[in-house]
Each structure stands twice: as C-alpha cells, then as structure tokens.
C-alpha positions as a Markdown table, in Angstrom:
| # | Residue | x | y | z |
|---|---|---|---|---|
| 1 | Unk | 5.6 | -27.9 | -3.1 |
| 2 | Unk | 7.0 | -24.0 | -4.0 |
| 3 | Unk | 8.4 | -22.3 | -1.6 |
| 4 | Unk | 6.7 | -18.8 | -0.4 |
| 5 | Unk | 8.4 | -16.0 | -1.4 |
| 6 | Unk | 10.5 | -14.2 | 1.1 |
| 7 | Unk | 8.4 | -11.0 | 2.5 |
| 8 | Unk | 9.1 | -7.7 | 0.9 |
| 9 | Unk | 7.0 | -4.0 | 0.9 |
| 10 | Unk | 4.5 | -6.0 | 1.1 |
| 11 | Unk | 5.2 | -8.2 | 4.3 |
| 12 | Unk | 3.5 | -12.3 | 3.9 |
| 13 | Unk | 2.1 | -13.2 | 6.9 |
| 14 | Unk | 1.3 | -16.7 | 7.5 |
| 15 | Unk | -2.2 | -17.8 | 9.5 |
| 16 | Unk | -1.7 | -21.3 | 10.7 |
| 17 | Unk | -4.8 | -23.1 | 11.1 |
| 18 | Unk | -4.0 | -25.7 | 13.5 |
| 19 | Unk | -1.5 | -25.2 | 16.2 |
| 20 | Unk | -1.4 | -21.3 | 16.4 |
| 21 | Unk | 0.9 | -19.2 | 18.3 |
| 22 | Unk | -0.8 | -17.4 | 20.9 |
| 23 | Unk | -0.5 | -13.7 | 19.1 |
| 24 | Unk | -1.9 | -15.2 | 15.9 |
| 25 | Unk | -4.8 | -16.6 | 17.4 |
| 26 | Unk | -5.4 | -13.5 | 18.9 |
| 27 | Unk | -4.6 | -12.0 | 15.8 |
| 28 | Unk | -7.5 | -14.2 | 14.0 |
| 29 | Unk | -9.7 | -14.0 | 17.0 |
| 30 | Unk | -9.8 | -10.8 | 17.1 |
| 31 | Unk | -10.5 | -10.4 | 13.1 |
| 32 | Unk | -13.8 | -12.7 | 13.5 |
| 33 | Unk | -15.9 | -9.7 | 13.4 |
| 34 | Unk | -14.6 | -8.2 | 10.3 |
| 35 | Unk | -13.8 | -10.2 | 7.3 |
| 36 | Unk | -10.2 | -10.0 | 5.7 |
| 37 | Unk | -10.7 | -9.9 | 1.9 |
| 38 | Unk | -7.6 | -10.8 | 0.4 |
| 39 | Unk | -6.3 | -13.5 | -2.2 |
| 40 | Unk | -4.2 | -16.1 | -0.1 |
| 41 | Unk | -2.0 | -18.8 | -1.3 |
| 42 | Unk | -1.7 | -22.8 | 0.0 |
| 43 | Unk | 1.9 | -23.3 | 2.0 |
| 44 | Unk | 0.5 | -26.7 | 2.5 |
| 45 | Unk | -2.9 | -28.5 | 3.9 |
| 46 | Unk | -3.3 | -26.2 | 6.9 |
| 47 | Unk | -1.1 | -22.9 | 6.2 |
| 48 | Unk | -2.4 | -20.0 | 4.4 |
| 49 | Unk | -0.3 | -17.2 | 3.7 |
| 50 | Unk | -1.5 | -13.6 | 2.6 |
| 51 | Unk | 0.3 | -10.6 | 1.5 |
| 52 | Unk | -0.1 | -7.4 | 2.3 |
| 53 | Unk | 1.1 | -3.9 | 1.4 |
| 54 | Unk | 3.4 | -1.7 | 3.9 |
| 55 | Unk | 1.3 | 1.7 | 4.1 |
| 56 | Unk | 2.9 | 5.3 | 3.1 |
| 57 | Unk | 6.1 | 3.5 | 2.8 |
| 58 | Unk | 7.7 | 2.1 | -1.2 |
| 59 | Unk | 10.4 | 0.1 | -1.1 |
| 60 | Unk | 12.5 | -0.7 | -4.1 |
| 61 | Unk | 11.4 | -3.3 | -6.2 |
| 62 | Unk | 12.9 | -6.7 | -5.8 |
| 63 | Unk | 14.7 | -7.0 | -9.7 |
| 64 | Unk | 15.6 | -2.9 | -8.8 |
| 65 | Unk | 19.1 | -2.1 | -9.7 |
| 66 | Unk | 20.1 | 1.3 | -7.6 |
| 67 | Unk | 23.8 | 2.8 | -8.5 |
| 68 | Unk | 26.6 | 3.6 | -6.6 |
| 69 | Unk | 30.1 | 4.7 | -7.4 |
| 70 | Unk | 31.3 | 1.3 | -8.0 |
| 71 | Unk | 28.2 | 0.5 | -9.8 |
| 72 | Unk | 24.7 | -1.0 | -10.1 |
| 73 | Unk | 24.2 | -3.5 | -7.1 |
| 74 | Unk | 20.5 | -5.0 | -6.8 |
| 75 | Unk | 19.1 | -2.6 | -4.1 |
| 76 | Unk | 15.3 | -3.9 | -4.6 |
| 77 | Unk | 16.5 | -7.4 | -3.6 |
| 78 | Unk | 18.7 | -5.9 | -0.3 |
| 79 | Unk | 15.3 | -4.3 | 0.3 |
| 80 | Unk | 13.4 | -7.7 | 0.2 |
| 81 | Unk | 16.0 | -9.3 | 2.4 |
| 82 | Unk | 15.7 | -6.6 | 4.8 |
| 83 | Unk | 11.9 | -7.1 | 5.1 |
| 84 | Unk | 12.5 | -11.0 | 5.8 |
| 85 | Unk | 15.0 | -10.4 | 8.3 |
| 86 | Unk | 12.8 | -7.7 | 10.2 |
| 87 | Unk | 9.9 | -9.8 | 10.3 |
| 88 | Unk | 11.9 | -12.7 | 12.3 |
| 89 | Unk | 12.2 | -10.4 | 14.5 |
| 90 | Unk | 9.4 | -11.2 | 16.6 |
| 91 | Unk | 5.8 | -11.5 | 16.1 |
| 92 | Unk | 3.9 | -9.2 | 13.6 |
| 93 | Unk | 0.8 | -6.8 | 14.6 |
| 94 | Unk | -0.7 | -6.3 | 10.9 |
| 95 | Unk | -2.9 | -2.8 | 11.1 |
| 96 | Unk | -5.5 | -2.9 | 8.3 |
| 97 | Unk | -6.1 | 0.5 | 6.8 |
| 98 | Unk | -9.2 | -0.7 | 5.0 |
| 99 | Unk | -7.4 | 0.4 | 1.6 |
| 100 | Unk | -6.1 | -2.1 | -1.2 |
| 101 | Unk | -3.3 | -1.6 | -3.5 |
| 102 | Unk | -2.6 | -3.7 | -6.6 |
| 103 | Unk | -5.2 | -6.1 | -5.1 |
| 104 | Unk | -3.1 | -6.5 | -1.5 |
| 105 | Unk | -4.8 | -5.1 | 1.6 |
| 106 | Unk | -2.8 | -2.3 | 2.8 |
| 107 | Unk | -1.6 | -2.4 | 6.1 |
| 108 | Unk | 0.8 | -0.6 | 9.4 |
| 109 | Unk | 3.0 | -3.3 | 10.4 |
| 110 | Unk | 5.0 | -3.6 | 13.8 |
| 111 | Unk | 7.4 | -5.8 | 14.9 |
| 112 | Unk | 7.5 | -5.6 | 19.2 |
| 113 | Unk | 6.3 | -2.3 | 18.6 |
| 114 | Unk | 8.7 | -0.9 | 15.3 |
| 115 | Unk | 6.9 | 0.0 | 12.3 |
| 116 | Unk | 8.4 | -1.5 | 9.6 |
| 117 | Unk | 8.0 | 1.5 | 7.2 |
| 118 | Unk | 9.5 | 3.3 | 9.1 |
| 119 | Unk | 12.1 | 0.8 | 9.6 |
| 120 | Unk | 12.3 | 0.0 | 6.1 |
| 121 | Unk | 13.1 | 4.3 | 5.3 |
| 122 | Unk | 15.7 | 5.0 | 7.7 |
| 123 | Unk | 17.7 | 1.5 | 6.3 |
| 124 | Unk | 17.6 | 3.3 | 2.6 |
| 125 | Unk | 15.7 | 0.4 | 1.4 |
| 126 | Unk | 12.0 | 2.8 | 0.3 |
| 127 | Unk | 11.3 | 6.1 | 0.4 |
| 128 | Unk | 8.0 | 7.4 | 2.2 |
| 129 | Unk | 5.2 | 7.7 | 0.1 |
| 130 | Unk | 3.3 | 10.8 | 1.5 |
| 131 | Unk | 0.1 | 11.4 | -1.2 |
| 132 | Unk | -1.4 | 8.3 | 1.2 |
| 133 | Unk | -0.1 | 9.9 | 4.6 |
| 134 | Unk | -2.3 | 12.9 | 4.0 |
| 135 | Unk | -4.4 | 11.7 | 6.6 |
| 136 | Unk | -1.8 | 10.7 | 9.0 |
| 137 | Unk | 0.7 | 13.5 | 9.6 |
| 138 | Unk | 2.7 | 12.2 | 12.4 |
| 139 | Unk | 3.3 | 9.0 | 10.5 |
| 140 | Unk | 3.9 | 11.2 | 7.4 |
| 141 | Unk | 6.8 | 13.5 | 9.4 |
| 142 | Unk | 8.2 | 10.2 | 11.1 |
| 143 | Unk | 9.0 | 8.8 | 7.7 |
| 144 | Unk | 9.9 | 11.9 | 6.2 |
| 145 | Unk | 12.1 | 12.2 | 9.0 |
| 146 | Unk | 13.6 | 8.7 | 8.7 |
| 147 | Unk | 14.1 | 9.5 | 5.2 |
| 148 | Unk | 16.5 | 12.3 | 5.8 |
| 149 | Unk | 18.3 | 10.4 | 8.5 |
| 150 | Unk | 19.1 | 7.8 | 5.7 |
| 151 | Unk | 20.1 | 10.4 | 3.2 |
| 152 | Unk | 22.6 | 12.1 | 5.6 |
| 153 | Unk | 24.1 | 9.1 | 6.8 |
| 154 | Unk | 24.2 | 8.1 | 3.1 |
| 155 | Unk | 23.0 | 3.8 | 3.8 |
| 156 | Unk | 21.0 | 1.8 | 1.4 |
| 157 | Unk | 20.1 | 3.3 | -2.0 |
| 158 | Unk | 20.7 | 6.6 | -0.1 |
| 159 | Unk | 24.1 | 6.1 | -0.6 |
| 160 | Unk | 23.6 | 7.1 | -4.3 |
| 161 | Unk | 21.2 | 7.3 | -6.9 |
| 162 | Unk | 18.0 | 5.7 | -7.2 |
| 163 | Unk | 14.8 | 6.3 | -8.9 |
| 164 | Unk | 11.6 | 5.9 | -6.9 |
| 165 | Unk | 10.0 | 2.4 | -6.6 |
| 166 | Unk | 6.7 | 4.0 | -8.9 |
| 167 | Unk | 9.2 | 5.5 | -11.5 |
| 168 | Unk | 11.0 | 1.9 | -12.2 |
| 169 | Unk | 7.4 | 0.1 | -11.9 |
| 170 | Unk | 6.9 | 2.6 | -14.7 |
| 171 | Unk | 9.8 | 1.3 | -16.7 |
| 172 | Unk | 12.1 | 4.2 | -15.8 |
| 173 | Unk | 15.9 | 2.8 | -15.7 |
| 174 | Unk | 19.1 | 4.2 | -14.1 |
| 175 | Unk | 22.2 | 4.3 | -17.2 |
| 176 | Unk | 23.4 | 1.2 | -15.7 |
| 177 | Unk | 20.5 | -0.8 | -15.7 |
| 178 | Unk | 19.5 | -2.7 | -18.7 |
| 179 | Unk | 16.2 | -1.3 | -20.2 |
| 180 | Unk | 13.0 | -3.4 | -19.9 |
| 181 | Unk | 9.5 | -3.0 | -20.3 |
| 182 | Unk | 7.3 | -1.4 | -17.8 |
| 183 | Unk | 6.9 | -4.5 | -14.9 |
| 184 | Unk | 3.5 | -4.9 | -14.3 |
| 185 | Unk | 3.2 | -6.7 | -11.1 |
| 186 | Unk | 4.8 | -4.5 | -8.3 |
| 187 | Unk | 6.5 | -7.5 | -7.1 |
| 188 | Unk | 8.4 | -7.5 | -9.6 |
C-alpha cells in the first residue's frame, strides 16, 4: 500500500470511518448537513484522506529550492515538513471557505486554536496571499504582519531570496536552481 504524502499548504486530513476520535466525529457530524465535495484517496479499507488548501496563505512548493549565502537548500520541502509537524500538534478544526483551488477545497486550519497560515508565514515557510484576503482584513493584516516578523528576524526563506510559490509554479527559477519546465500540479 503507498504511503500518504506528508501534509503540506495544503494540510491532508484523514476521516476514519470506524473508530473515530471524538473531534473528528464531531468534525463529520457536524458536516452531515452540508456535503464536502472533494476527491479523496484510499489509506486502506476504512481510511479516507482529503486534501485541502491553506486559505490566503502560499507556501513554497515542496521540489522549491530558496537561496541563501551558502546556497540553494530545499525551502519548499522545510515548508512541507513544517506543515506535518504542526499538524501533530493536536487535533485539526478544518474551516471550509466554500472556494476551491486547483480542485482542493480551500480551507482556515487551526491547531488548539493556531492558524496554520499564519503559523506557516511567521516560520518563513509562505508568504500571505492577500488578492483572496480581500474579504477578510484582520486575517489579511495578521499575515501580513507575520510576514514582516519573519523578514526582520530573517528565518525560513526570509533569510534570503525566494521567489513567490505562484512565480516558481510558473517556471520562474532562482540562478541556483536548475531550470525546468512550468510544474503543473501545485504539489509539485
């Protein structure tokens, strides 16, 4: 059987059928009146796992390189092991937004209470994505806040250059990247 991939901007969450945890059943429970519409994938006989996308928040890409003075070093990948390790935390309250986004629902997601956007911004690992926060400007100066807090304390890809998530899902590279194609899963 394959493995799941790891969570990354957009955060897998797992819906055991049989045997729930009491917040997922909740969680499920409480979803009975509106249907989820979202392509799932088999873990095995009884677990269903579906991904979803972090809203106003783009983290860098999983292959991303970002540089700093010693070099390219794989920031989209630091990025995706940051999202794993933040969902561990605790149990996940997934906030749909009723949008979709490269066929992914698009959701808030809170870990005992943290948004993980936000979470993910002030580690260096995305950068806020404000043309969808239009609607939600405390969210949108939270993030832009936690942005800045990353950039003057110089962590993650804050620490020196990066192009944005959109730009390399474009095919835009840094010098020290090798050039490829445009990727055209934003998983990629």
């Amino acid at each position: 059987m394959a493995k799941p991939r790891p969570a990354h901007i957009a955060a897998a969450l797992c819906l055991v059928l049989s045997g729930c945890k009491p917040a997922i059943a909740d969680f499920v429970s409480s979803q009975r009146a509106d249907a989820l519409v979202a392509r799932g994938r088999a873990i095995d006989g009884d677990t269903v796992s579906v991904d979803f996308r972090l809203f106003g928040a783009d983290a860098y890409e999983k292959r991303q390189l970002c540089e700093r003075q010693s070099g390219c070093w794989p920031c989209g990948k630091a990025a995706q092991d940051y999202a794993a390790r933040f969902l561990k935390r605790g149990n996940a309250t997934i906030q749909l937004t009723g949008s979709q986004s490269y066929g992914r629902p698009v959701a808030v997601i809170t870990v005992d209470g943290q948004d993980m956007g936000e979470a993910m911004i002030e580690a260096g690992l995305a950068v806020p994505a404000l043309r969808y926060l239009k609607a939600d400007p405390d969210r949108a100066e939270r993030y832009s806040a936690a942005f800045n807090r990353a950039a003057a304390a110089h962590v993650g890809a804050q620490d020196g250059n990066a192009l944005a998530p959109d730009k390399w899902r474009r095919g835009e590279r840094l010098s020290c990247e090798s050039r490829r194609g445009p990727a055209t899963d934003p998983g990629a």
